[in-house]
Backbone as CSV, one residue per row, in Angstrom:
resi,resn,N_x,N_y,N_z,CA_x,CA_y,CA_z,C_x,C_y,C_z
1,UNK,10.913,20.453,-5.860,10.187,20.598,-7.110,10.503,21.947,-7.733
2,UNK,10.473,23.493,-7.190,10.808,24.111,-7.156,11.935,24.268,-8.073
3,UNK,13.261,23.654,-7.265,14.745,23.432,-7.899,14.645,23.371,-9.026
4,UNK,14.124,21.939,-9.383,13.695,21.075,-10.770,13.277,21.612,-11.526
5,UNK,12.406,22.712,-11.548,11.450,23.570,-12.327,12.702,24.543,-12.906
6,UNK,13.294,25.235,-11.890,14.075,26.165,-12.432,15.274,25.504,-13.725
7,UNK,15.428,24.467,-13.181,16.634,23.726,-13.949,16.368,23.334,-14.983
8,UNK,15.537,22.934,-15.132,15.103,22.317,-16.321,14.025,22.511,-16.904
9,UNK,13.758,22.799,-18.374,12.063,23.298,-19.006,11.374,21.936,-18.696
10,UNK,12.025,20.763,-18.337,11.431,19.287,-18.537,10.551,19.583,-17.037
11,UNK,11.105,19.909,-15.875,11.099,19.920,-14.900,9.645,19.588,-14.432
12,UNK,8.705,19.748,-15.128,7.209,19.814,-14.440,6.923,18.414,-15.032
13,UNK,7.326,17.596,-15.661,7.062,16.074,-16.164,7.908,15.052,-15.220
14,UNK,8.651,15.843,-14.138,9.363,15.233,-13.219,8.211,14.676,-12.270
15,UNK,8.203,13.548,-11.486,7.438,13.061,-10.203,7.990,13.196,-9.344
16,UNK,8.109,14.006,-8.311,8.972,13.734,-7.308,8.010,13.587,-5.582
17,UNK,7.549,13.095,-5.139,6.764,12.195,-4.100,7.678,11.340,-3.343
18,UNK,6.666,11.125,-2.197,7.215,9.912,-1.340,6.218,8.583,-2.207
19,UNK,6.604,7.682,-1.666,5.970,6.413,-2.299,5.103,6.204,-2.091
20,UNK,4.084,6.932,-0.830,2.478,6.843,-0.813,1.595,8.317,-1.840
21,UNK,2.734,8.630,-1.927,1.889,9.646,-2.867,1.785,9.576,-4.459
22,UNK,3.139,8.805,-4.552,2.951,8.457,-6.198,2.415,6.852,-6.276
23,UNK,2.401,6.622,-5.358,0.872,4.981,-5.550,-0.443,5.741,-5.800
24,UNK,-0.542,6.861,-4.640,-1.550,7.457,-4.885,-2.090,8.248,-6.314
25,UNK,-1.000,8.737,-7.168,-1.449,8.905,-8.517,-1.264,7.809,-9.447
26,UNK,-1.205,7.145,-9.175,-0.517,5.893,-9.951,-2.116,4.645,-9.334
27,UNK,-2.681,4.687,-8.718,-4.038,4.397,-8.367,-4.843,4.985,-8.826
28,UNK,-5.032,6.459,-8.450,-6.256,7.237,-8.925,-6.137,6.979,-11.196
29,UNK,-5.270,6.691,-11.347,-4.762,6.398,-13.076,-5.559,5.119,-12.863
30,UNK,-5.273,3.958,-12.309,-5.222,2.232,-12.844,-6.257,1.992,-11.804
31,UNK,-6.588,2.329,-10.681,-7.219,1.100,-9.841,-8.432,0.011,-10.503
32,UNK,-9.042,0.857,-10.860,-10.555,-0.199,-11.767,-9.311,-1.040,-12.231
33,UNK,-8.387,-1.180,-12.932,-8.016,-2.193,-13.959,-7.343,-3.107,-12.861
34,UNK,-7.504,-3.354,-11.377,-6.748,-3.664,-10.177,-8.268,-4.950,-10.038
35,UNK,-9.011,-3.801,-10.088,-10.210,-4.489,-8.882,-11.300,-3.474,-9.541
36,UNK,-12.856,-4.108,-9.785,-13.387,-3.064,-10.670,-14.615,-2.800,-9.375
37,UNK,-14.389,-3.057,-8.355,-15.319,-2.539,-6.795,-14.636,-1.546,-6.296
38,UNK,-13.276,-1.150,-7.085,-12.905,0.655,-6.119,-12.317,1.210,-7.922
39,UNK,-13.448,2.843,-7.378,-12.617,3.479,-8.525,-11.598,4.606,-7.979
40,UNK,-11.414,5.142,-8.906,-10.508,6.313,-8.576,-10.274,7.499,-7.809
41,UNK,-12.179,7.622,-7.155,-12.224,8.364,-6.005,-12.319,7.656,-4.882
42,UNK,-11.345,6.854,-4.457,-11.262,5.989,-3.163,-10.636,7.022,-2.154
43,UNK,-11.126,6.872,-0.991,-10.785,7.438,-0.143,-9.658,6.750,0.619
44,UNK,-9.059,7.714,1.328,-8.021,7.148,2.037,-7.871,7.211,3.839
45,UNK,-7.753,5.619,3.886,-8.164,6.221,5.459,-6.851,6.449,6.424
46,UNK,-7.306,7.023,7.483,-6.152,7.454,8.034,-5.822,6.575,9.327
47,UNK,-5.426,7.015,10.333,-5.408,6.439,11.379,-6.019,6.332,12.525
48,UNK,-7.213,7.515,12.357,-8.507,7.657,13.005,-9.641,6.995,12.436
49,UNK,-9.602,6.659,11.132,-10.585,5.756,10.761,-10.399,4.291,10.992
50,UNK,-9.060,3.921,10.626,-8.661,2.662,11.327,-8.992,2.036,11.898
51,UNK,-8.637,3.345,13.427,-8.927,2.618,14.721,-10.908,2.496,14.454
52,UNK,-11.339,3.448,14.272,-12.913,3.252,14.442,-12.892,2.205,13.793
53,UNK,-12.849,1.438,12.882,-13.418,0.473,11.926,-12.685,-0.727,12.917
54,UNK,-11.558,-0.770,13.351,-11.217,-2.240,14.360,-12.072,-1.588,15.608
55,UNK,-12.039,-0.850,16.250,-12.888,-0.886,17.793,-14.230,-1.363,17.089
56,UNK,-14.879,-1.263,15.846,-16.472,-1.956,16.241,-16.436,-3.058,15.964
57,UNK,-15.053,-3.587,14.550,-15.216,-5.002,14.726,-15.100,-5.469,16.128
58,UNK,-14.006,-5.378,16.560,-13.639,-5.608,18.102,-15.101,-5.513,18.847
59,UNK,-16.004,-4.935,18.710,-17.153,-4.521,19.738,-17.683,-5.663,19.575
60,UNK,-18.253,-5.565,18.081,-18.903,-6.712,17.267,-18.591,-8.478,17.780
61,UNK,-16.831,-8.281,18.647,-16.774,-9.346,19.149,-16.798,-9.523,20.517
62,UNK,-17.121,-8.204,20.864,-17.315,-8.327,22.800,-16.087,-7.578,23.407
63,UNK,-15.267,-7.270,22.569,-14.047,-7.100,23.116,-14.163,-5.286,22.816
64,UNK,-13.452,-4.845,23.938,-13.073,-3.351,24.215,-11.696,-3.383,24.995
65,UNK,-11.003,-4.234,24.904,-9.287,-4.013,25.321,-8.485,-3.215,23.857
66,UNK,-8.507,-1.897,24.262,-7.428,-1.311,23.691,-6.241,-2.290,23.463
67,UNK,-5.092,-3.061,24.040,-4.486,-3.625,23.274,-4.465,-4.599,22.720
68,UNK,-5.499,-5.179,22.151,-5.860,-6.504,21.352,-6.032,-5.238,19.630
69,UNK,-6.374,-3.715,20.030,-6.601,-3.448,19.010,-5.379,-2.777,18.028
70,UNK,-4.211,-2.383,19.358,-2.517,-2.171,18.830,-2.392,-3.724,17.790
71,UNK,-2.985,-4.619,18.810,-1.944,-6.172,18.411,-2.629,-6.252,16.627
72,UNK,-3.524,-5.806,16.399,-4.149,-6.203,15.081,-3.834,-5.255,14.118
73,UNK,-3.728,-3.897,14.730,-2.712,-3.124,14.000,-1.810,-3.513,13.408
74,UNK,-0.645,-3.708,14.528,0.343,-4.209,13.943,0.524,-5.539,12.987
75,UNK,-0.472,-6.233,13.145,-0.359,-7.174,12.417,-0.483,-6.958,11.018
76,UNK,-1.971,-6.110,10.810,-2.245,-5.582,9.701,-1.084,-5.483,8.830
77,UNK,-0.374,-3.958,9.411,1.012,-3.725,8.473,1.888,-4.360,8.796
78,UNK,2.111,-5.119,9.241,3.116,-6.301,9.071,2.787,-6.961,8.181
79,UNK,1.879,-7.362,7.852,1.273,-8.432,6.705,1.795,-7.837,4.986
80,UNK,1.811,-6.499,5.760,1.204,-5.487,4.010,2.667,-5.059,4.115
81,UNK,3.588,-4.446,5.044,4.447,-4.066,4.613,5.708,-5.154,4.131
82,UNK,4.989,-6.069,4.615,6.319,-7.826,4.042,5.923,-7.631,3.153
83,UNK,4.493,-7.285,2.586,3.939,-8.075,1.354,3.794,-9.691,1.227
84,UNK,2.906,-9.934,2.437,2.922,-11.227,2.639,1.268,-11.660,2.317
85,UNK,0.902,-12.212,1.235,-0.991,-12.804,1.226,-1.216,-13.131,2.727
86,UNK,-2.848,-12.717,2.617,-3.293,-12.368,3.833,-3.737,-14.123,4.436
87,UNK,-3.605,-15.101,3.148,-3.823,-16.231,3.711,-2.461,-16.645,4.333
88,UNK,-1.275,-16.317,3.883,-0.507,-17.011,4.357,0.048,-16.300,6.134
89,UNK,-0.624,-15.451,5.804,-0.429,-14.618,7.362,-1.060,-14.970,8.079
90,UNK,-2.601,-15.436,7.519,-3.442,-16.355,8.339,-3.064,-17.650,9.413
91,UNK,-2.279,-18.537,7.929,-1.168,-19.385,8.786,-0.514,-19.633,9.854
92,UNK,0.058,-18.193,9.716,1.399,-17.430,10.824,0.653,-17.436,11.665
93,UNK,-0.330,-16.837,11.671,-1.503,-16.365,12.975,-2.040,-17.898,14.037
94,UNK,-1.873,-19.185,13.577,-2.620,-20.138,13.824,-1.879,-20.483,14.813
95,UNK,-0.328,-19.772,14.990,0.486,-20.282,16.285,0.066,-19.686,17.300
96,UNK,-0.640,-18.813,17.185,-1.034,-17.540,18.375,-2.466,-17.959,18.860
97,UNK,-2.591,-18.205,20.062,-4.231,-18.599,21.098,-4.875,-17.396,19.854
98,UNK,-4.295,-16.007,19.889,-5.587,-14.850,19.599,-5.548,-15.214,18.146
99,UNK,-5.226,-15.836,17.252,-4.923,-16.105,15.757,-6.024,-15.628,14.959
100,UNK,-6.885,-16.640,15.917,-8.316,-16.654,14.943,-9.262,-15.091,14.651
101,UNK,-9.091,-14.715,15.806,-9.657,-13.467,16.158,-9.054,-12.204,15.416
102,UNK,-7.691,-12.062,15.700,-6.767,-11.620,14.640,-7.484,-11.294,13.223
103,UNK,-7.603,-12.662,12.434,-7.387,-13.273,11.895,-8.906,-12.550,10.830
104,UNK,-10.296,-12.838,11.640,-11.422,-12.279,11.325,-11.425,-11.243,11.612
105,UNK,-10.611,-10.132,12.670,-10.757,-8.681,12.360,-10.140,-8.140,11.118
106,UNK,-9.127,-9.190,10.724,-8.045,-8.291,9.780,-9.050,-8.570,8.456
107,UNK,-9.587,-9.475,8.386,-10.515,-9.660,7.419,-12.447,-9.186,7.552
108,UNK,-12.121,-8.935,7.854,-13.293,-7.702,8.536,-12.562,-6.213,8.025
109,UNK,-11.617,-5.579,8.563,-11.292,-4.936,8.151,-11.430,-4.035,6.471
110,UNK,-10.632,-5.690,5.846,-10.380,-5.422,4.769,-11.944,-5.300,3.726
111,UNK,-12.809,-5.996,3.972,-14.104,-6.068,3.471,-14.514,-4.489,3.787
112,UNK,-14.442,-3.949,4.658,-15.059,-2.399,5.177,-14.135,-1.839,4.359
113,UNK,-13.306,-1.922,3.978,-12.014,-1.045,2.988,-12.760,-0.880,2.197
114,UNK,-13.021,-2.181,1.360,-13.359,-2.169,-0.104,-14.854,-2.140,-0.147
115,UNK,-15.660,-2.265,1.004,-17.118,-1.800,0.720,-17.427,0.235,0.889
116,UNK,-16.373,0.571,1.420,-16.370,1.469,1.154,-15.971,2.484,0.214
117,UNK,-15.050,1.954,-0.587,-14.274,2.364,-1.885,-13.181,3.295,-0.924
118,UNK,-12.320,2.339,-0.056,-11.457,2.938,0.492,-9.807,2.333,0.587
119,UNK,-9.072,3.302,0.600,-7.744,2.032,0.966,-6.662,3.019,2.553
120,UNK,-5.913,1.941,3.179,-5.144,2.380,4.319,-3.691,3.056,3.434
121,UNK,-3.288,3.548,4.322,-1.769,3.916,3.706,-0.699,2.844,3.353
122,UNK,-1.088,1.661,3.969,-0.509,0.810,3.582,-0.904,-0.214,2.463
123,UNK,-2.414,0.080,2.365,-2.759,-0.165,1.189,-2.432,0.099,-0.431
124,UNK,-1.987,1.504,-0.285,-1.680,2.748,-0.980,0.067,1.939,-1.825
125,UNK,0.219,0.923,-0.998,2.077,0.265,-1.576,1.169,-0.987,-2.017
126,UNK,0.679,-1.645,-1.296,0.020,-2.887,-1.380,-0.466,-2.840,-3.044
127,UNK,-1.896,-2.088,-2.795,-2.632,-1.997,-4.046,-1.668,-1.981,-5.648
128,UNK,-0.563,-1.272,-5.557,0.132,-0.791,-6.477,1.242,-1.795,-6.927
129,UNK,1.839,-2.738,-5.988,2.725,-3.664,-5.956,1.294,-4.546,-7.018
130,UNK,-0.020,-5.034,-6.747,-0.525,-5.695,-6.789,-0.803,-5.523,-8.758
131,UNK,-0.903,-4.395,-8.355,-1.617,-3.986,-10.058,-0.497,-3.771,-11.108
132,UNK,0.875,-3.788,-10.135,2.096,-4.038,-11.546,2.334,-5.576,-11.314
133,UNK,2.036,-6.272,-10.306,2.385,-7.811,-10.719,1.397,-8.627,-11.257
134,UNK,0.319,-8.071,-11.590,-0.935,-8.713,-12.050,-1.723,-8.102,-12.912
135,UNK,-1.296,-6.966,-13.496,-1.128,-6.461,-15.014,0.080,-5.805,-15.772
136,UNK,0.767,-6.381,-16.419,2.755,-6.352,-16.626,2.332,-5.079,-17.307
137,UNK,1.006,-4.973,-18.024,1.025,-3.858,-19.115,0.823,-2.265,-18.311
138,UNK,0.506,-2.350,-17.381,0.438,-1.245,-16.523,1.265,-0.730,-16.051
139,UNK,2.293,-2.333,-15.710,3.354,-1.528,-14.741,4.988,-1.751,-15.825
140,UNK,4.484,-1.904,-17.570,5.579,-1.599,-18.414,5.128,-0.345,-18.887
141,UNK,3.777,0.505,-18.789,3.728,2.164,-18.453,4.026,2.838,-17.870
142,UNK,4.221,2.791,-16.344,4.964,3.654,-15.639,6.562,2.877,-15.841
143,UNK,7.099,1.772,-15.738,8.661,1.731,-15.933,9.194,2.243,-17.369
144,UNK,8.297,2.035,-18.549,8.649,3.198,-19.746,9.015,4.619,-19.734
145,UNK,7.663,4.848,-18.711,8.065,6.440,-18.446,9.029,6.921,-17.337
146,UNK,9.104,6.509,-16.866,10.287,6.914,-15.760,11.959,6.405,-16.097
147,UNK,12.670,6.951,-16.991,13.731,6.631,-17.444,14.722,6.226,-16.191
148,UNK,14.350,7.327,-15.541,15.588,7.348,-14.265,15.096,7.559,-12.879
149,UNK,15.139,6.600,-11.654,14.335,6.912,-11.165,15.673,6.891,-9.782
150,UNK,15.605,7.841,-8.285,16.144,8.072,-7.248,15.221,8.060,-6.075
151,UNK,15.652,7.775,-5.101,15.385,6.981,-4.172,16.223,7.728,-3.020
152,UNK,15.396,8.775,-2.090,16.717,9.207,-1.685,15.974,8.679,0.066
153,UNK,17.298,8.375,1.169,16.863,7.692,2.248,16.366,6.238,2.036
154,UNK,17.096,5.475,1.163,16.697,4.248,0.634,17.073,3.052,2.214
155,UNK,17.842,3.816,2.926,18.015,3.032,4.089,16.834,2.783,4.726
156,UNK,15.803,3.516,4.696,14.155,3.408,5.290,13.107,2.287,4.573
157,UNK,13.355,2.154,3.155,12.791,1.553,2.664,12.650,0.013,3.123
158,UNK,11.160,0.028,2.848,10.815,-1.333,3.392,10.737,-2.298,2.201
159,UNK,10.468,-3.403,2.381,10.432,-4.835,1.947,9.028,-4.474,0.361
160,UNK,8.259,-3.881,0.491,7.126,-3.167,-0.403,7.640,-2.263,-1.462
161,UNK,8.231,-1.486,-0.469,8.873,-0.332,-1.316,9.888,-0.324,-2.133
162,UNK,10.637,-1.776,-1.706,12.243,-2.209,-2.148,11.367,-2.719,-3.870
163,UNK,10.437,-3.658,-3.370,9.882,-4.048,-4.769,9.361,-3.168,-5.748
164,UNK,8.722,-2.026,-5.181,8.678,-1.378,-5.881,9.568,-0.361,-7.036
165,UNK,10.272,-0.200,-6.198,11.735,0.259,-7.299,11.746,-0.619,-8.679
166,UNK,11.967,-2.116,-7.734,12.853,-3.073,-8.617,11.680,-3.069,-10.038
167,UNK,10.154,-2.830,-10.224,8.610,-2.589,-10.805,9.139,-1.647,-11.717
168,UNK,9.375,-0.578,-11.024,9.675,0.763,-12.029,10.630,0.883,-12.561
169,UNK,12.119,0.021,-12.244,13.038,0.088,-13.063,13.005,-1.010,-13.740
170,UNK,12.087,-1.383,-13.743,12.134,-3.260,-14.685,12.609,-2.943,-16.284
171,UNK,12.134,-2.156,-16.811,12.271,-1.733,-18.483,13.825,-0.663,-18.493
172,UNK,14.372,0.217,-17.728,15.376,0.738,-18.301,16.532,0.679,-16.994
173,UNK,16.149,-0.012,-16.244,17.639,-0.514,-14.756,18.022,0.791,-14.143
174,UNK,17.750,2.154,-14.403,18.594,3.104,-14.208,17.675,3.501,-12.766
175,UNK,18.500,3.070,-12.001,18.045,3.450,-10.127,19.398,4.044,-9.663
176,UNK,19.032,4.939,-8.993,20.296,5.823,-8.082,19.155,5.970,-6.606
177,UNK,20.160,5.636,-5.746,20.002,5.215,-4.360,20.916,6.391,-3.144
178,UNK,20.453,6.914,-2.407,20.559,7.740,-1.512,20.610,7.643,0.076
């Protein structure tokens, strides 16, 4: 940022973030127009809140095996980082004995998110994918403004994040990849 500043008088109208941080301003701007039960001071939870919020569902179901609470983890962001609806993951889940269980923590989960006016980090791609494919006018504001947008370590990018590019360059194509 620094660099940018020196180089250019434009330099401070530059965004330069990882992709949970510019969802994150790009939320705290739009979320009400997403979902009007979280506003703009949503909190963000981390990975210590996480786990607390699955160990009591988990309690809530009798269960205290630490790895039933990895397995729902992972499921979680698996779900969110495909960008896959949580019904159709539901589906997926119905091959698995633990499916069901799965199935009501991850949705348990998500209810404690949003009764709290909160979102996960993976929420943070989720939410934002959600509010440019289900209001075009939001997400032809940020692809207006971002003429040119780079992507650097694009080899990391996930299946969320890939879409997201393709969101922000929808109005002027100009992506450079790293």
């Amino acid at each position: 940022k620094e660099r940018i500043n020196k180089l250019s008088k434009f330099g401070s109208d530059v965004w330069i973030s990882t992709f949970h941080s510019m969802c994150v301003r790009i939320l705290r701007e739009d979320i009400s127009t997403l979902d009007a039960r979280l506003n703009r001071n949503f909190s963000i939870y981390a990975d210590a809140e996480t786990d607390k919020v699955i160990k009591t569902l988990l309690a809530e179901e009798g269960i205290v095996d630490n790895s039933v609470k990895k397995k729902i983890q992972f499921h979680l962001s698996n779900m969110k980082n495909n960008n896959i609806s949580f019904q159709r993951y539901k589906e997926q889940l119905s091959y698995d004995p633990s499916g069901p269980l799965i199935a009501r923590v991850m949705a348990g989960y998500q209810k404690t998110l949003l009764e709290n006016n909160a979102l996960d980090f993976d929420d943070l791609l989720v939410k934002t994918y959600e509010l440019f494919t289900l209001h075009p006018e939001v997400k032809d504001k940020y692809a207006k403004r971002f003429r040119y947008v780079l992507v650097d370590e694009f080899q990391d990018t996930n299946v969320l994040q890939y879409d997201l590019v393709k969101l922000l360059t929808s109005v002027h194509g100009n992506v450079f990849v790293v």
